[in-house]
C-alpha positions in Angstrom: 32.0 -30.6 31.4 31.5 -27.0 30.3 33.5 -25.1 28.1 33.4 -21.4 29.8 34.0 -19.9 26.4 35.9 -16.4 26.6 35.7 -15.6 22.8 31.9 -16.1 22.7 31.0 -14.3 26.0 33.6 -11.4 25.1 31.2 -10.7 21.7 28.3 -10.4 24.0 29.8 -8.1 26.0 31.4 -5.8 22.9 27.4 -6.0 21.7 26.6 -4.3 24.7 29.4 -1.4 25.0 29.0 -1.0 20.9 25.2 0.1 22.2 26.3 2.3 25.2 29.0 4.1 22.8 26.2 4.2 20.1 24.0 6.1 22.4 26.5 8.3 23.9 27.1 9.2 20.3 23.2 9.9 19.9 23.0 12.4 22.3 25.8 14.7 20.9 28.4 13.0 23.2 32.2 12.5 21.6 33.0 9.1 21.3 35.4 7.2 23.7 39.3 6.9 23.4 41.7 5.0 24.6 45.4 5.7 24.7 48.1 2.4 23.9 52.1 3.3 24.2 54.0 0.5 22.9 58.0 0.7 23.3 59.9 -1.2 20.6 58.9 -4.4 18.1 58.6 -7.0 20.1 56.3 -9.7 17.8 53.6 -10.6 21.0 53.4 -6.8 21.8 52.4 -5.6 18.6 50.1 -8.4 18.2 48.5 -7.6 21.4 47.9 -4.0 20.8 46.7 -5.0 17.2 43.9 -6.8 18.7 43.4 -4.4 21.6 42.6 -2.3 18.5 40.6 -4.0 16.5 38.5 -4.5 19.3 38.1 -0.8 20.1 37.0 -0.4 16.4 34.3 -2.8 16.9 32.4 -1.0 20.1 33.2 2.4 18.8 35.9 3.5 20.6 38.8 5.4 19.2 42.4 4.2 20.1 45.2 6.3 19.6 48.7 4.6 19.3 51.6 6.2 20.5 54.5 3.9 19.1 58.1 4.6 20.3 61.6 2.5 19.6 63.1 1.0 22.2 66.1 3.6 22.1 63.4 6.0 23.8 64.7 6.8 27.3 63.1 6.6 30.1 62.8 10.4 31.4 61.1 10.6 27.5 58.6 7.5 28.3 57.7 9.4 31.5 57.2 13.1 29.6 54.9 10.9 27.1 52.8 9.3 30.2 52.3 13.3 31.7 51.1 14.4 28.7 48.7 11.5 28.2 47.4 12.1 31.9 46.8 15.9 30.8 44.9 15.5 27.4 41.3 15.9 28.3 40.8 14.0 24.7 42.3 10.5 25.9 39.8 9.1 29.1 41.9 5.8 29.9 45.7 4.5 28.3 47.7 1.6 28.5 51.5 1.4 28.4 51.7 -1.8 27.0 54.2 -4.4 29.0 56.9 -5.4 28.7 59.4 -2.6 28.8 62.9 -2.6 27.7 65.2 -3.7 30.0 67.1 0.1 30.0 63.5 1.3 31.7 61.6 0.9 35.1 58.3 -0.3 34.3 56.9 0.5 38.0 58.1 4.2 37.8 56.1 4.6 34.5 52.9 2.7 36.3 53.3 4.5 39.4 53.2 7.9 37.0 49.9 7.0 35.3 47.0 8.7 36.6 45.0 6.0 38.7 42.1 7.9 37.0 43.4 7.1 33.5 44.7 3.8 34.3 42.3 1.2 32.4 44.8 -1.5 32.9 43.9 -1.1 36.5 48.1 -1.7 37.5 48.2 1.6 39.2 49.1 1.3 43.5 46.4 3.3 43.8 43.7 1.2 42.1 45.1 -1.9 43.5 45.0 -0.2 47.1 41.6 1.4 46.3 39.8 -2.1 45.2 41.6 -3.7 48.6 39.4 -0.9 50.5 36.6 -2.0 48.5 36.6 1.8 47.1 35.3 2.5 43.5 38.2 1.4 41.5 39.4 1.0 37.6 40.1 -3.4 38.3 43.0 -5.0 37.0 41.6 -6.0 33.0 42.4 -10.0 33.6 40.6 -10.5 37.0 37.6 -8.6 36.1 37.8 -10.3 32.6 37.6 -14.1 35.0 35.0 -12.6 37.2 32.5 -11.8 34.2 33.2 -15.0 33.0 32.3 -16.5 36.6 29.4 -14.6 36.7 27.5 -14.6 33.1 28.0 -18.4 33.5 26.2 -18.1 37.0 29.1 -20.1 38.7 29.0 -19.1 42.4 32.0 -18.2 44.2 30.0 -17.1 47.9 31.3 -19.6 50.4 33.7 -21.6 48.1 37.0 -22.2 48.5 39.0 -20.3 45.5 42.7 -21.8 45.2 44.8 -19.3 43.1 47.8 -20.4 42.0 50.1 -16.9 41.4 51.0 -13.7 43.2 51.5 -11.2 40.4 50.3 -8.1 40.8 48.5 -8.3 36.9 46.5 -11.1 38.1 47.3 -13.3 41.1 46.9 -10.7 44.2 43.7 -8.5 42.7 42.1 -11.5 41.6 42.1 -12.9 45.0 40.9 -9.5 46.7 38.0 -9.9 44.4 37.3 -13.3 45.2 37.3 -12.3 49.2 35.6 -9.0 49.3 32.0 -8.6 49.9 29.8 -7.8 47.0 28.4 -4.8 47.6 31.8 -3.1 47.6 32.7 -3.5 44.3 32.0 -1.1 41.9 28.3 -1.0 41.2 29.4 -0.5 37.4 30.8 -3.8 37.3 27.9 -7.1 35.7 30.4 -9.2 37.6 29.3 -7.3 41.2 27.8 -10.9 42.3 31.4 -12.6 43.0 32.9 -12.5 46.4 32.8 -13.6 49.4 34.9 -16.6 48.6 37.9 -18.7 50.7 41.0 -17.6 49.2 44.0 -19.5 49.3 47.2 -18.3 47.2 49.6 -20.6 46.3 52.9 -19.7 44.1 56.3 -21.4 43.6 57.2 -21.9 46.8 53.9 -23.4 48.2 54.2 -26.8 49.7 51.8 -29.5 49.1 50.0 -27.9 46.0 48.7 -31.1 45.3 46.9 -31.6 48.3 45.6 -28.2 48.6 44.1 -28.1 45.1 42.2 -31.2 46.4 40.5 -29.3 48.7 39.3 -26.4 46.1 36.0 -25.8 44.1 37.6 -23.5 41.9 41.0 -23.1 40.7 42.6 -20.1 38.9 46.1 -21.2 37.7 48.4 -18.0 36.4 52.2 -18.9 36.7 52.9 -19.1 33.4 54.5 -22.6 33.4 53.1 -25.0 30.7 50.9 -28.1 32.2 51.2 -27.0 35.7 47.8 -28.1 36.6 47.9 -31.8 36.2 44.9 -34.3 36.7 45.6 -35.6 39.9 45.3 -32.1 41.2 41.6 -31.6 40.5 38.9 -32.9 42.3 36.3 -34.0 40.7 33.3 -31.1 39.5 36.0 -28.6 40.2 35.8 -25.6 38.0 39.3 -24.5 36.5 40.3 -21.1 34.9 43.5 -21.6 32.9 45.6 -17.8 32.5 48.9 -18.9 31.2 49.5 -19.0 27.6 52.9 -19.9 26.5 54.2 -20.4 23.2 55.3 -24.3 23.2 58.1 -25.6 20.3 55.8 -28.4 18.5 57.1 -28.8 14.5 53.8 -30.5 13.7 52.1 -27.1 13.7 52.6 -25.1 10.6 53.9 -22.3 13.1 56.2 -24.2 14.5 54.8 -23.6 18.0 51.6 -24.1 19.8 50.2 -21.8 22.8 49.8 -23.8 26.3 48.2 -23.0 29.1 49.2 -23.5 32.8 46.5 -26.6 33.0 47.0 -30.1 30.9 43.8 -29.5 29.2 43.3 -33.2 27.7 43.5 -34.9 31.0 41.9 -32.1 33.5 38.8 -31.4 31.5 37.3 -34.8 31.9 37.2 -34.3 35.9 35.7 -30.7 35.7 32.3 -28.6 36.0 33.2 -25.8 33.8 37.0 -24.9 32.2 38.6 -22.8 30.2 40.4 -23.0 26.9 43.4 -22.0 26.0 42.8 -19.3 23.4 40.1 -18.5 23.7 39.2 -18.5 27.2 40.3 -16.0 29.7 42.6 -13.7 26.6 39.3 -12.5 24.9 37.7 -11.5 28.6 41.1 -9.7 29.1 40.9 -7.5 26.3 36.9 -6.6 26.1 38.1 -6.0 30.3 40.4 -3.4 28.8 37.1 -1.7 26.7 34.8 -1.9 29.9 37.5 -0.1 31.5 38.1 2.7 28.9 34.2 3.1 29.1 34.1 3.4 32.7 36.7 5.9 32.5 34.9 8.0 29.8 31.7 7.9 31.6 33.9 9.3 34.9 35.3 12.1 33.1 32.5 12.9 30.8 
């Protein structure tokens, strides 16, 4: 079994956008920036944009961090999101998710600029990587399909099972998976996956079971602890674990632990490659988020 580590592959991949930003800044170029709205406190949000960040700092880019309370209303939020799409000094922003109740997170997405939108969450870059169109992808499946790729796992001709439908991950992931290779956006390291057997499964699917059975790779994102049992797996399967959930356990000095959608201890055994949970697919999410802002900048440079 092989540990696909996120954490380490998302340092090699800051190493190479802290060189690209370096030399943009070489030639005279401004550096990169990236735009992050967060409405309210809520504890994971601000952690999340902490590290988001942090991890700009570290390749060079600047991040600019628009904080609003959670009395902001929503005709305010969407003011905020049109001035961000006008400022020539921001190349990519993220509102980051989720939204107060009070406020319509798809009529602030669907306000976003597709051009601007390094989250990828946009209809339009959704319906543009569907075409197979040169497209900002959604952070988390581009995050899974560098992973994939630096780690040379093939995908052409195997059967992907991908258990979820969100928009975020579960439906772009799979139109990656499918498309043909030379489609995707020549920008992308991870250009090599494709041309895979998709099967989506969610809630309602019957028979999980037996149609994980049938799958060389599994990518579980429901966001329910343990999902993914042992019996599930066949045997050299390789398994990418999205969920993390924050799990009651008082022998932690937290109090909690974070889970993922796959019981780790008893599924890893049976497997080719997996992922850990941290540090597997969260770290490939955010440097996604960088490679995104990049691509952006270059577009509009």
């Amino acid at each position: 079994m092989i540990l696909l580590d996120g954490k380490y592959t998302a340092s090699q991949i800051r190493a190479e956008l802290k060189a690209k930003v370096d030399a943009f800044l070489a030639a005279g170029h401004r550096a990169p920036c990236l735009g992050i709205v967060i409405v309210g406190h809520n504890p994971a949000s601000e952690t999340y944009v902490a590290n988001k960040m942090k991890a700009c700092a570290e390749v060079g880019i600047v991040a600019r961090k628009i904080a609003l309370e959670d009395t902001v209303d929503e005709a305010e939020l969407l003011s905020c999101v049109t001035q961000l799409n006008s400022d020539a000094s921001i190349d990519g922003f993220i509102v980051q998710l989720p939204l107060p109740p009070h406020i319509s997170e798809q009529r602030i997405l669907s306000a976003i600029d597709y051009r601007k939108d390094v989250d990828g969450l946009t209809a339009e870059n959704i319906g543009r990587t569907v075409q197979g169109l040169p497209s900002i992808v959604s952070a988390t499946p581009r995050g899974i399909s560098e992973l994939l790729c630096r780690y040379h796992i093939p995908t052409e001709g195997k059967h992907v099972v991908v258990i979820g439908r969100s928009n975020i991950v579960g439906k772009p992931m799979a139109i990656l998976l499918m498309q043909r290779p030379y489609l995707l956006l020549p920008k992308m390291s991870a250009a090599a996956v494709g041309n895979a057997t998709v099967t989506i499964c969610h809630s309602k699917t019957q028979h999980l079971k037996d149609i994980c059975l049938t799958a060389d790779i599994i990518i579980v994102a429901a966001g329910s602890p343990g999902l993914l049992k042992a019996d599930m797996v066949p045997e050299g399967a390789t398994v990418i674990d999205v969920g993390i959930t924050r799990v009651d356990d008082p022998a932690s000095p937290k109090g909690y632990r974070l889970a993922g959608d796959v019981d780790f201890e008893n599924v890893a055994p049976k497997c080719a490659y997996i992922t850990p949970v941290p540090g597997g697919v969260g770290p490939m999410t955010i440097v996604s988020l960088l490679s995104n802002t990049l691509q952006a900048y270059e577009i509009h440079r």
